[in-house]
N, C-alpha and C positions, 0 to 999 in steps of 0.2 A: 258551491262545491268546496270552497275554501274553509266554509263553517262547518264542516263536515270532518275535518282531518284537526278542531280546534280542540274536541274533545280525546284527542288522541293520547292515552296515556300511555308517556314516553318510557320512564322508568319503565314499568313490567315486560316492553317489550324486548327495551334494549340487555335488560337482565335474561329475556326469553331467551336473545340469540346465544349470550355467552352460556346458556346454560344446554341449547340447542348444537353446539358447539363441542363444548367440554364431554355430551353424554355420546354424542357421536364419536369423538374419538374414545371415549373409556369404551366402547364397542366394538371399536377397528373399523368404523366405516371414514376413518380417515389415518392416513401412517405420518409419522416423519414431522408431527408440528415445529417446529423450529424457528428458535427467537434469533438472528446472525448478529445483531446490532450491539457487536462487543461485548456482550456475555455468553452467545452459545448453547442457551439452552434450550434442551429440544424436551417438550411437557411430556411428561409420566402416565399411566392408566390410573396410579396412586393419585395423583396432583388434579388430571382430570374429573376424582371422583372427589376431590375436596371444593373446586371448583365448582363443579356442578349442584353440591349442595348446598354451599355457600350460596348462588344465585338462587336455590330453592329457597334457603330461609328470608335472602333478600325481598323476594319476591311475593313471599306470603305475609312480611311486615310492611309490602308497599300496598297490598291488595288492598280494597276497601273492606272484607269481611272481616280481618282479623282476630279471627276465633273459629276455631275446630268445631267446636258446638253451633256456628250456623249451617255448615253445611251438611245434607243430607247423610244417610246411613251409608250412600250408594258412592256419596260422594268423598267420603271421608275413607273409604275401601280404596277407591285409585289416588288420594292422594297419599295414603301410605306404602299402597304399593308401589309405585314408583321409585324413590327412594328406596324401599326395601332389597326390589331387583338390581338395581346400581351396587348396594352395601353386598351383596350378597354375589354378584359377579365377580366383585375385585376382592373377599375375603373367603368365599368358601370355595374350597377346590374342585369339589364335585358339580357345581353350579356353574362353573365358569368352561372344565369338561366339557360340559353338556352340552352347553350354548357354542366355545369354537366346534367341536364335534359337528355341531349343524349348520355349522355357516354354510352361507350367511342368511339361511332364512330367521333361525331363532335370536341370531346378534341384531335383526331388525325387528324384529319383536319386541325383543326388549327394549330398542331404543323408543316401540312404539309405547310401550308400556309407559314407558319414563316418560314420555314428551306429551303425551295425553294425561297423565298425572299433575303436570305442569300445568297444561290449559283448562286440566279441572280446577285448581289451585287460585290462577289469578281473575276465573271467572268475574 
């Protein structure tokens, strides 16, 4: 059982949650993150979305594929859309409209978008 959890790769995952983390709150499926430990700062949708991608790039220079051209047509589809839906919530107006307009089905959409974008990524 214990050789089972040997081949556990640590990085991608622990990169998974902050990025699982970061894309939830740029969605509103979390309020109020707040650091109290004498500096007081409570994280941004801005910062969220810098976050999130930063763990995306993290995570596609820890993967073993490292290169867009291994993976499929189908696969290189979701992992730019991902990204794309993130960039495009926090900068275009009419996108971000749409999505609180529908909360919260379409803000869990899109975090599914994102997060399954992810799991294509560090296949």
């Amino acid at each position: 059982m214990l050789t089972d959890y040997a081949n556990l790769r640590t990085l991608p995952a622990a990169i998974g949650i902050v990025f699982a983390v970061a894309s939830i709150y740029l969605f509103g499926g979390i309020a109020g993150l707040t650091i109290e430990w004498g500096i007081n700062y409570t994280l941004t949708t801005g910062h969220a979305l810098w976050v999130s991608l930063a763990a995306y790039v993290l995570a596609f220079a820890s993967s073993e594929t490292r290169s867009f051209d291994h993976y499929e047509q189908w696969e290189q589809v979701a992992i730019v859309g991902g990204p794309a839906v993130m960039i495009a919530y926090q900068h275009w107006t009419w996108f971000n409209d749409l999505i609180v307009t529908n909360e919260p089905h379409l803000a869990i959409l899109a975090f599914l978008v994102s997060f399954a974008s992810y799991a294509v990524l560090v296949q």
